[in-house]
DRENTORKOL-3810 file (N, C-alpha, C; in nm, 4 decimals):
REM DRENTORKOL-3810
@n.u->0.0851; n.v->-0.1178; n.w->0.0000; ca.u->0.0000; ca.v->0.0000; ca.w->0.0000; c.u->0.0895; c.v->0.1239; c.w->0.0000
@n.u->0.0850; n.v->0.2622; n.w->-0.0794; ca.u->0.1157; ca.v->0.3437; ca.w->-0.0688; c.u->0.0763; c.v->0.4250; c.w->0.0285
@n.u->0.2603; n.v->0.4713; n.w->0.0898; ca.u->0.2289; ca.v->0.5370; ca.w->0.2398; c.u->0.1200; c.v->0.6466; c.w->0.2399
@n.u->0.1170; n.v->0.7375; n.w->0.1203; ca.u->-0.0017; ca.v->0.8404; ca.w->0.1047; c.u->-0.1243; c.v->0.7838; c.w->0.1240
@n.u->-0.1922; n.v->0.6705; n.w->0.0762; ca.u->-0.3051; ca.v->0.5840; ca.w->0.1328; c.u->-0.3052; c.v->0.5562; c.w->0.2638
@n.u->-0.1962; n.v->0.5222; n.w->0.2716; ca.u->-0.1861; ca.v->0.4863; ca.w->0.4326; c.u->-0.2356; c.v->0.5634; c.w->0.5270
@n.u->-0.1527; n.v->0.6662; n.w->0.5441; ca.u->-0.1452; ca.v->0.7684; ca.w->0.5907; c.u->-0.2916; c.v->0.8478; c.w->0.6220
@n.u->-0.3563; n.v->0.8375; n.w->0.5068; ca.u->-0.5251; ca.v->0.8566; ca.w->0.4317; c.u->-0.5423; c.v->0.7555; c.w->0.5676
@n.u->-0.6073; n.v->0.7062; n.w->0.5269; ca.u->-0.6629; ca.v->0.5395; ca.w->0.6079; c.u->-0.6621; c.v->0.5900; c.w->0.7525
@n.u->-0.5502; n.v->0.5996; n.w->0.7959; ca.u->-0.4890; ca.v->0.6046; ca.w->0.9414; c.u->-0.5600; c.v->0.7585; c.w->0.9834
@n.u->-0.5753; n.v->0.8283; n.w->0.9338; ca.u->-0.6634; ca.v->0.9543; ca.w->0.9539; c.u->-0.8112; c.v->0.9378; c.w->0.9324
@n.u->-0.8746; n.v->0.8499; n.w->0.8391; ca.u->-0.9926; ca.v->0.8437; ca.w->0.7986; c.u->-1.0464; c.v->0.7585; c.w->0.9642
@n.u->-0.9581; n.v->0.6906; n.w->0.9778; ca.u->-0.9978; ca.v->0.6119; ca.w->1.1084; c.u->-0.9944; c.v->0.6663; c.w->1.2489
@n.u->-0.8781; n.v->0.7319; n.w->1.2539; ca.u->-0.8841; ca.v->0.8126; ca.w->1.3821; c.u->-0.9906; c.v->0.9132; c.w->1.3800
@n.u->-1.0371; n.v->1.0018; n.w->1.2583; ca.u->-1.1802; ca.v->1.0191; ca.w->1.2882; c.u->-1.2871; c.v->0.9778; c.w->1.2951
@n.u->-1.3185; n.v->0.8582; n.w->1.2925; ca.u->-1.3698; ca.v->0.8161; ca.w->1.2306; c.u->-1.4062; c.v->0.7456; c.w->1.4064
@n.u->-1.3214; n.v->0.6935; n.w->1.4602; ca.u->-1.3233; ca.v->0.6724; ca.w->1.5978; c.u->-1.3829; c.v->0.7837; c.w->1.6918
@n.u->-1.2699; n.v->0.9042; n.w->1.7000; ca.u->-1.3610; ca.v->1.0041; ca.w->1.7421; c.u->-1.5001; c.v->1.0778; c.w->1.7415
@n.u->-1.5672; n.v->1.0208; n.w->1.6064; ca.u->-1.6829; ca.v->1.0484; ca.w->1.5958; c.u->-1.7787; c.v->0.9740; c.w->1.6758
@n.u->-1.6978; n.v->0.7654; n.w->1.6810; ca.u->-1.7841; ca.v->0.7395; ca.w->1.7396; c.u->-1.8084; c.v->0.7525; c.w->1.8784
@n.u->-1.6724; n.v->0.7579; n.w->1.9090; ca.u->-1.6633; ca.v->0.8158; ca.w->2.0882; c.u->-1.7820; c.v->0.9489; c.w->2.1163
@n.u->-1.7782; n.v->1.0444; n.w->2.0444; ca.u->-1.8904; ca.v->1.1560; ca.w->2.0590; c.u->-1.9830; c.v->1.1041; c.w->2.0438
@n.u->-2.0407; n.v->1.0085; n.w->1.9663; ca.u->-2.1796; ca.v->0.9341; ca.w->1.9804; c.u->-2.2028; c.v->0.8938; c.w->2.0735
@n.u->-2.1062; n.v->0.7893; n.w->2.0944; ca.u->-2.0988; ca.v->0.6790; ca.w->2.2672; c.u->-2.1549; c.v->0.7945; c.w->2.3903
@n.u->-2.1090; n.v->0.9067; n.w->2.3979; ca.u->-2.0934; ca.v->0.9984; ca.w->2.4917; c.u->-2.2761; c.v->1.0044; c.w->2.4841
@n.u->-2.2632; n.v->1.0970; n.w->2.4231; ca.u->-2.4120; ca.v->1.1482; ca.w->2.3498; c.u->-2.5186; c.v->1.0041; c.w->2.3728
@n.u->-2.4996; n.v->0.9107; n.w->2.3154; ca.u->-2.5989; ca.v->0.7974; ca.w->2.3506; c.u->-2.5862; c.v->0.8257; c.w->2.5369
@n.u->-2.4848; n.v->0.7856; n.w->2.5841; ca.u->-2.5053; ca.v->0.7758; ca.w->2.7393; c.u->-2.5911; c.v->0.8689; c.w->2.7936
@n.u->-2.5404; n.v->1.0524; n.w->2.7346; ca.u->-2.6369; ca.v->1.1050; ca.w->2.8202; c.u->-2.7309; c.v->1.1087; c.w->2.7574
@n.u->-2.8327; n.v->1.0803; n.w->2.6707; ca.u->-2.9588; ca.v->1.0316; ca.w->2.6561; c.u->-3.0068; c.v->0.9019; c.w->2.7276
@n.u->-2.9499; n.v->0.8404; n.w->2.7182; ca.u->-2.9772; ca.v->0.7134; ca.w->2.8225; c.u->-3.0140; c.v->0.7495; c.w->2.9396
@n.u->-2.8782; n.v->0.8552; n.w->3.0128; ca.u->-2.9535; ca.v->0.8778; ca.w->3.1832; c.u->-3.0219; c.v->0.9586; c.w->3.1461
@n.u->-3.0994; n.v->1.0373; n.w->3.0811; ca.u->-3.1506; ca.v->1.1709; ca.w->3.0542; c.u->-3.3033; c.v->1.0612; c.w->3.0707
@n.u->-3.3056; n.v->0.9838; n.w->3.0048; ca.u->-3.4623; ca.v->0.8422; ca.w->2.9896; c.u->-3.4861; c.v->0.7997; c.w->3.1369
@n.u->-3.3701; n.v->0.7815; n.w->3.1954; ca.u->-3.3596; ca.v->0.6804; ca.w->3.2541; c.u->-3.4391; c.v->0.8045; c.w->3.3825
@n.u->-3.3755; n.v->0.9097; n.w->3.4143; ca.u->-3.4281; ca.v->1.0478; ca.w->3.4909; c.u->-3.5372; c.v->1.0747; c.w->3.4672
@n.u->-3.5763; n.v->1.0871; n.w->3.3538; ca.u->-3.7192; ca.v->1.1091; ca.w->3.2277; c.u->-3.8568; c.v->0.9787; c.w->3.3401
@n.u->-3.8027; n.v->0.8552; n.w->3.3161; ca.u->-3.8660; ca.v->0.7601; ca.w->3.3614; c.u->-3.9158; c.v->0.7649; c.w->3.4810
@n.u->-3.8020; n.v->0.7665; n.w->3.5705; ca.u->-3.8190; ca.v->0.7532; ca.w->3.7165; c.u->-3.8836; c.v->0.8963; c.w->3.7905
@n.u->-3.8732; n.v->1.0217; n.w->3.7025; ca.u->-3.9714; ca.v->1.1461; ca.w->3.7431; c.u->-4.1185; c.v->1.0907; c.w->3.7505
@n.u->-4.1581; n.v->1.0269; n.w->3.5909; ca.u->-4.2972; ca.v->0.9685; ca.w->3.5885; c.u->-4.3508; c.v->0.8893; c.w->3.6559
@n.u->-4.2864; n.v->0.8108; n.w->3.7050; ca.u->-4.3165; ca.v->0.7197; ca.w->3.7880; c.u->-4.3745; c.v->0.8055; c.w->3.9042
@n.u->-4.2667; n.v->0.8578; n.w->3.9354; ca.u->-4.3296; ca.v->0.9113; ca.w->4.0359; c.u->-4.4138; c.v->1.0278; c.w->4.0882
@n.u->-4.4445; n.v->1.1157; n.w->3.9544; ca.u->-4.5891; ca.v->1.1461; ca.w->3.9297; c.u->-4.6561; c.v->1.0661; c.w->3.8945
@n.u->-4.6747; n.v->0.9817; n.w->3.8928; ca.u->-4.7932; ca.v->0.8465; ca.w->3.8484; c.u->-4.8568; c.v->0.8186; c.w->4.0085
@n.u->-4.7718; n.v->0.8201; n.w->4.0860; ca.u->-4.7488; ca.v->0.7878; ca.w->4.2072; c.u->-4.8304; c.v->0.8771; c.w->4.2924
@n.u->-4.8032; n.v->1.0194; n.w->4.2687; ca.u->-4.8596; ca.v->1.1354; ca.w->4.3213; c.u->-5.0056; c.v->1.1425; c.w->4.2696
@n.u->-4.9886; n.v->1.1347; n.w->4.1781; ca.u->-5.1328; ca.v->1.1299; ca.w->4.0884; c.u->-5.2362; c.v->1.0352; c.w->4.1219
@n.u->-5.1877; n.v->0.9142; n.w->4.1850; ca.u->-5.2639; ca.v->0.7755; ca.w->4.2410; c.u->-5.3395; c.v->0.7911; c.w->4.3449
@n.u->-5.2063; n.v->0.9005; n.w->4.4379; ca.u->-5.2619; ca.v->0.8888; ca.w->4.5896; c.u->-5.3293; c.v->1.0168; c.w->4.5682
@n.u->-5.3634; n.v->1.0904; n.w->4.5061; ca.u->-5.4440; ca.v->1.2581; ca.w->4.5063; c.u->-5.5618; c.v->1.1797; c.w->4.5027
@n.u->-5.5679; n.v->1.0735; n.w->4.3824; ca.u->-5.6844; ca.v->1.0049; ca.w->4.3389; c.u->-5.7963; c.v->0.8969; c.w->4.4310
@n.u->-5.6454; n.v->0.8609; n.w->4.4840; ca.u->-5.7576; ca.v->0.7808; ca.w->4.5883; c.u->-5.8437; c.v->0.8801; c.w->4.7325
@n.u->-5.7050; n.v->0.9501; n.w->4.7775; ca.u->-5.7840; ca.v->1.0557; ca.w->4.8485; c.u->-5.8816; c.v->1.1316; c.w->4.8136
@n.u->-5.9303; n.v->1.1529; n.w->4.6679; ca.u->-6.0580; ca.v->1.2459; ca.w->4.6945; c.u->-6.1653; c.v->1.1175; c.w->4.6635
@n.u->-6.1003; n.v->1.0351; n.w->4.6112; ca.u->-6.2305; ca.v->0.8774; ca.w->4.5968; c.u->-6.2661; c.v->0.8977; c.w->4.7572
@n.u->-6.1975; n.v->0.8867; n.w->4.8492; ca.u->-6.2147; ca.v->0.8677; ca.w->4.9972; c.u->-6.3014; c.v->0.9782; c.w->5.0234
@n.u->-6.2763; n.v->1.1160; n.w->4.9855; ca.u->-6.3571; ca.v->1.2010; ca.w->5.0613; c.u->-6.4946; c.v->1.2009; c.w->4.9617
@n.u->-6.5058; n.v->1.1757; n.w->4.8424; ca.u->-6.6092; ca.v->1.1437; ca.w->4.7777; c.u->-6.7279; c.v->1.1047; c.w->4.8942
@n.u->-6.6476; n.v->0.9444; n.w->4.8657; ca.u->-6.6975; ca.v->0.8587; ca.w->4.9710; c.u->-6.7703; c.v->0.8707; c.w->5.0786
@n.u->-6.6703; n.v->0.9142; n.w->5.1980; ca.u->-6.7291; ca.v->1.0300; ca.w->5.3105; c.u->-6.8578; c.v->1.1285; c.w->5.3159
@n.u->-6.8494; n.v->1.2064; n.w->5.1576; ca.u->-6.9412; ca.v->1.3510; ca.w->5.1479; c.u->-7.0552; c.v->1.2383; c.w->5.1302
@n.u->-7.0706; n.v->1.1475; n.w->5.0224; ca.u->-7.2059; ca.v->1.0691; ca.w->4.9740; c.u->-7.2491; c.v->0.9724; c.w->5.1001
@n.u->-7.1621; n.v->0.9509; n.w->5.2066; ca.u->-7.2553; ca.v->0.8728; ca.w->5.3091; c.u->-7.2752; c.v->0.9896; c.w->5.4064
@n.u->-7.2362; n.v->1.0897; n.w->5.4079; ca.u->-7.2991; ca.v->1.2338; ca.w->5.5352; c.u->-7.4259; c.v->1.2323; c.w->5.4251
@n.u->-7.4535; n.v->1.2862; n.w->5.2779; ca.u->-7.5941; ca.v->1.3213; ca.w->5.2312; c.u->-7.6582; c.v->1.1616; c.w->5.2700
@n.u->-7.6554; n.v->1.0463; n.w->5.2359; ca.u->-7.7288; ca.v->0.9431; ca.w->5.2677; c.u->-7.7795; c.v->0.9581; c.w->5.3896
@n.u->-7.6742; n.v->0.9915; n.w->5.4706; ca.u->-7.7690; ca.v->0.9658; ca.w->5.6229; c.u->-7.7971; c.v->1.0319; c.w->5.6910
@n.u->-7.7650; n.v->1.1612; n.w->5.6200; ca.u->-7.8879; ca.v->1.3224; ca.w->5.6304; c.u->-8.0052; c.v->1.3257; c.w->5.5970
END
């Protein structure tokens, strides 16, 4: 192989690496960025459950005070 190819090659690759390292990077913080993303929802899902059952409860409560008024 001619060293000028070579030489080519050996550069085409070292960027070629570095690009994917900036991906690798970039994938990770999207990954924890999901992974943060996820575990927020959850736990508004969570908040959202117990708001829900508490006013089911006071529902509850208000419709047996009119019943047995």
């Amino acid at each position: 192989m001619d060293p000028v190819d070579s030489e080519t090659v050996k550069i085409a690759l070292r960027a070629q690496g570095t690009r994917l390292h900036q991906h690798e990077e970039q994938l990770g913080a999207i990954n924890l960025g999901v992974r943060e993303l996820t575990c927020r929802q959850e736990n508004f899902q969570a908040s959202v459950n117990t708001q829900v059952n508490h006013l089911a409860e006071q529902l509850h409560r208000v419709l047996a005070h009119l019943e047995a008024g």
